[in-house]
C-alpha positions in Angstrom: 107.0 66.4 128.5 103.8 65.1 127.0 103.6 61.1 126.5 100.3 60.5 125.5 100.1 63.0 122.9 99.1 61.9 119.1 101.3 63.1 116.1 98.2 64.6 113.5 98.6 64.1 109.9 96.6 66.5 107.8 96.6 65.9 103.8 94.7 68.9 102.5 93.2 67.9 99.1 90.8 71.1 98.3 91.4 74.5 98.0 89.8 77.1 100.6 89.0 81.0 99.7 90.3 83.0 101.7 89.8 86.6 103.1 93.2 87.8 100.9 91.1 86.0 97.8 94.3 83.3 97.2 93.5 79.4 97.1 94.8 78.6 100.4 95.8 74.9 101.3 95.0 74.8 105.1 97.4 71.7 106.7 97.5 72.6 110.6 95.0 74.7 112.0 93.1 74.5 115.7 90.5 73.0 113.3 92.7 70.3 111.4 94.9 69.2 114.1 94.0 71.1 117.7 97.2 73.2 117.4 96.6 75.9 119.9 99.2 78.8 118.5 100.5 78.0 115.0 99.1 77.4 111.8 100.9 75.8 108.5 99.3 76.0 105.1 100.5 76.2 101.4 98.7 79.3 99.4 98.9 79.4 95.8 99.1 82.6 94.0 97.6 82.1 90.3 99.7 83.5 87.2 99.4 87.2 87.1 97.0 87.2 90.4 97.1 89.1 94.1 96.1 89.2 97.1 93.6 91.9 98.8 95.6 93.9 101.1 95.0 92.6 104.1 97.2 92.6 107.5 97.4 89.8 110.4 95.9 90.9 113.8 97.8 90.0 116.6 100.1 87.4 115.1 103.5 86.9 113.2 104.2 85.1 109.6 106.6 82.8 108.1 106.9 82.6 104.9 108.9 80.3 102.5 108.3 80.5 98.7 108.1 77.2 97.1 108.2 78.5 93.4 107.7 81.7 91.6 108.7 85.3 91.8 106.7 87.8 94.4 106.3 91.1 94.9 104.8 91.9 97.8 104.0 95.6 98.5 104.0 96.5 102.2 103.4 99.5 104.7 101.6 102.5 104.8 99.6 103.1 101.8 101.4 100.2 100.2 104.4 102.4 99.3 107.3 99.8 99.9 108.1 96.4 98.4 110.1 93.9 97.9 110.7 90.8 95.0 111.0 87.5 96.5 111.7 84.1 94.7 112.2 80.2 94.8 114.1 79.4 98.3 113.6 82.7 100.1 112.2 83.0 103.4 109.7 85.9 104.8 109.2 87.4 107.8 105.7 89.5 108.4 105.5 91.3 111.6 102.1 91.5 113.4 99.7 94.0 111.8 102.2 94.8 109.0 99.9 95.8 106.0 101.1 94.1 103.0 99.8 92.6 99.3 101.7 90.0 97.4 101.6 90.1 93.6 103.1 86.8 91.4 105.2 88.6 88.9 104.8 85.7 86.6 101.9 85.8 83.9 102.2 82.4 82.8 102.6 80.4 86.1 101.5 79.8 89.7 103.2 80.8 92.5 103.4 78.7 95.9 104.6 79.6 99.7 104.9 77.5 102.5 103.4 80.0 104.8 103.3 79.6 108.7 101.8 82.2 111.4 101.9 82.0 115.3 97.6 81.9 115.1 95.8 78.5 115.1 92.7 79.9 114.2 94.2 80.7 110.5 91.6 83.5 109.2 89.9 84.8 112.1 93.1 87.4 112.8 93.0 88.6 109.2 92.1 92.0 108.5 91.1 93.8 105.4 93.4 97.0 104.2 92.4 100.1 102.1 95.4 102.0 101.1 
């Protein structure tokens, strides 16, 4: 039990860029808040946009998508996928290459997206397929 800990409120109100090239919202990080294994940020994937393929080093990631439609494509060489919309969560295995798309031309999409890596970007890892 820890008494004399502090609850940290985090109000992210500018964009980062980010390895995967999405504007990324980062709310708790070991930078914003001292977390020591998770992070929690909203990432916003602009009408018609994607990510750089890209895989997570040594960590796991929640995902919950706020609104939109995504495909993301995933594996070796990109060769599966899966469409994923409004109210659906995601689960991204450690080192699991992947690449979401936002099947929508005309509007954002936005996910909720949580990893087991307080240090956010330094576990990311480019992807050539």
């Amino acid at each position: 039990m820890n008494l004399d800990g502090e609850i940290i409120t985090v109000r992210p109100d500018v964009a980062i860029d980010t390895l995967q090239k999405l504007p990324n919202y980062v709310g708790i990080s070991s930078q914003t808040a001292g977390a020591k294994g998770i992070s929690m940020n909203i990432v916003i994937i602009p009408a018609g946009a994607k990510a750089q393929p890209h895989y997570h080093d040594g960590f796991e990631t929640a995902i919950y998508i706020l609104k939109g439609e995504v495909q993301t494509f995933y594996g070796k060489g990109l060769s599966k996928s899966c469409i994923n919309k409004q109210g659906d969560f995601l689960y991204i295995p450690s080192g699991l290459p992947h690449q979401p798309v936002n099947l929508s031309q005309d509007s954002e999409a936005i996910a909720l997206v949580s990893r087991t890596d307080a240090s956010e970007q330094e576990s990311v890892r480019a992807y050539q397929p």
